[in-house]
C-alpha positions in Angstrom: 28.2 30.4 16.2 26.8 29.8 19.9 29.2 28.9 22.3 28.7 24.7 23.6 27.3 25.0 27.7 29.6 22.5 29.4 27.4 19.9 31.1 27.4 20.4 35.2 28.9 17.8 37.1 31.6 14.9 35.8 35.1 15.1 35.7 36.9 18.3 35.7 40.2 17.6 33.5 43.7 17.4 35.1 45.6 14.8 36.6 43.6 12.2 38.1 43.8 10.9 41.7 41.8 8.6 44.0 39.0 10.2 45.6 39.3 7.8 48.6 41.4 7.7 51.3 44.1 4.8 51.3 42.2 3.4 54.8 39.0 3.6 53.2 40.2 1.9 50.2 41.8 -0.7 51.9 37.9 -1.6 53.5 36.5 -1.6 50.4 39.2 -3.9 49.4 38.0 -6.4 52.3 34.5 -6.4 50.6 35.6 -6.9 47.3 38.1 -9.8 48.2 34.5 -11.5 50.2 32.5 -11.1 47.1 34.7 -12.2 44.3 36.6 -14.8 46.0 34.5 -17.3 43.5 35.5 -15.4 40.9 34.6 -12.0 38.6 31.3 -10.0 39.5 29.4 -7.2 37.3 29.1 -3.8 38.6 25.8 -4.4 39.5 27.0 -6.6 42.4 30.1 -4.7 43.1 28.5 -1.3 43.3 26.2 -1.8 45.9 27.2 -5.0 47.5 31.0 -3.5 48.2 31.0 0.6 47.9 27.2 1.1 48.9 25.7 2.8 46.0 25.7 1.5 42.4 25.2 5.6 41.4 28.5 7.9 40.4 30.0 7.7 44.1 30.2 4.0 44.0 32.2 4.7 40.4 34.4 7.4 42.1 34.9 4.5 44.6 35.8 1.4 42.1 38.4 4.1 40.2 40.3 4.8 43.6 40.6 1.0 43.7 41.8 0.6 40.8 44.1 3.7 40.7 45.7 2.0 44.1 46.0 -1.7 42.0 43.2 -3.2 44.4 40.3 -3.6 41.8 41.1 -4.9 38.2 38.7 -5.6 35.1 35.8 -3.7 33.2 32.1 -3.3 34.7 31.3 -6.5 33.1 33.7 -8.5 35.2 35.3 -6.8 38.5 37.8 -8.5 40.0 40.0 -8.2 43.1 43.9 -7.8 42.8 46.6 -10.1 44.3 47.6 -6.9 46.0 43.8 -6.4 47.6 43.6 -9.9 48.8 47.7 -9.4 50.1 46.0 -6.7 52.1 43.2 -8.7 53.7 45.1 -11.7 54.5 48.2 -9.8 56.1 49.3 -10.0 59.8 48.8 -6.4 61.3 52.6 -5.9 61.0 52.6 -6.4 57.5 49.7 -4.3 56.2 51.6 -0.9 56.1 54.3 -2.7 53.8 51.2 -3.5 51.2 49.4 0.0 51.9 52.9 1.7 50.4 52.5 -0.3 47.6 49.3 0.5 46.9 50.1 4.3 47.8 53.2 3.9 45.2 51.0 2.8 42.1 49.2 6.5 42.1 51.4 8.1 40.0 50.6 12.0 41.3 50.7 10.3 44.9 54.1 9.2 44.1 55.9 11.6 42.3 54.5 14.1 45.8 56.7 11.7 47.4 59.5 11.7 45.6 59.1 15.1 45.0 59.5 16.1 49.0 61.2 12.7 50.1 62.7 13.1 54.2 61.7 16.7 54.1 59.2 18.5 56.3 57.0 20.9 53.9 53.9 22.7 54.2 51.0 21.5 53.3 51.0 24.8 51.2 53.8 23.4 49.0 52.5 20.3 48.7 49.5 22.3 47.0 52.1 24.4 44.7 53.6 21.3 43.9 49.9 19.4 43.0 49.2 22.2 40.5 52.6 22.2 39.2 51.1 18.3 37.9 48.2 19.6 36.6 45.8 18.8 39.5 42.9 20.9 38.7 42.6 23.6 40.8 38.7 23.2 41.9 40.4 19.3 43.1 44.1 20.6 44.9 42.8 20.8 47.8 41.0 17.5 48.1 44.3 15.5 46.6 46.4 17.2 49.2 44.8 16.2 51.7 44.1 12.6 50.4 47.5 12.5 49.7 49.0 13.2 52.9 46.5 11.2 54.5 47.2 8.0 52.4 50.9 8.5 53.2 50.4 8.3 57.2 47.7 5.6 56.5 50.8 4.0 54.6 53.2 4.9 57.0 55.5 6.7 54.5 55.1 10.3 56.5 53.3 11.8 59.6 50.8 15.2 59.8 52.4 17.5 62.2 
């Protein structure tokens, strides 16, 4: 029996995590409220028209929204989420309130948080922590630093 070649590319295994920065996301959101403000739109309007690219990175880009409660539906219908367009139509001093929101419905993203709540940590063990919930280890380094970016984006902790 010959062992199976693993195909290169595609998703590694572990805990998932948006692969976009909470700021980023929260732009994205700002196209996808514009073009489905009439209502649902395929991928093939979605991709290009809101994320730039209708290849894998603009379906890297459409999970992040959805794993921050911004993009809702299946390829067929895409749809923007009372939280995206909460987002877009907030006054400056609001925003942060709906980016924490956002930055609470990724569950890894969350339990981080909860996990070092008022403390000051290393970025070090946050990254002991990420593997301890099964972030793959090729992807710790790239959640860590999307997570602690999303949380200053959010306003929920600060890079010193």
């Amino acid at each position: 029996m010959s062992a199976k070649k693993m195909p290169k590319g595609g998703r590694k295994g572990g805990t998932t995590f948006p692969r976009v920065r909470l700021k980023d996301a929260a732009s994205y959101a700002e196209k996808l409220v514009s073009k489905t403000h009439t209502g649902s739109q395929p991928d093939t309007v979605i991709l290009p028209g809101v994320f730039g690219t209708s290849g894998p990175n603009g379906k890297v880009r459409a999970s992040a929204l959805k794993q921050f409660g911004l993009l809702q539906g299946t390829p067929k219908a895409y749809d923007s989420t009372d939280l995206a367009q909460s987002i877009v139509a907030a006054p400056m001093d609001e925003v942060r309130t709906h980016f924490a929101t956002a930055f609470f419905k990724v569950k890894v993203f969350k339990t981080l948080f909860d996990t070092f709540r008022d403390d000051t940590v290393s970025t070090a063990r946050v990254r002991q922590q990420a593997l301890k919930l099964k972030v793959h280890p090729d992807s710790v380094d790239e959640c860590v630093e999307l997570f602690i970016g999303s949380a200053s984006d959010s306003g929920l902790a600060s890079q010193s």
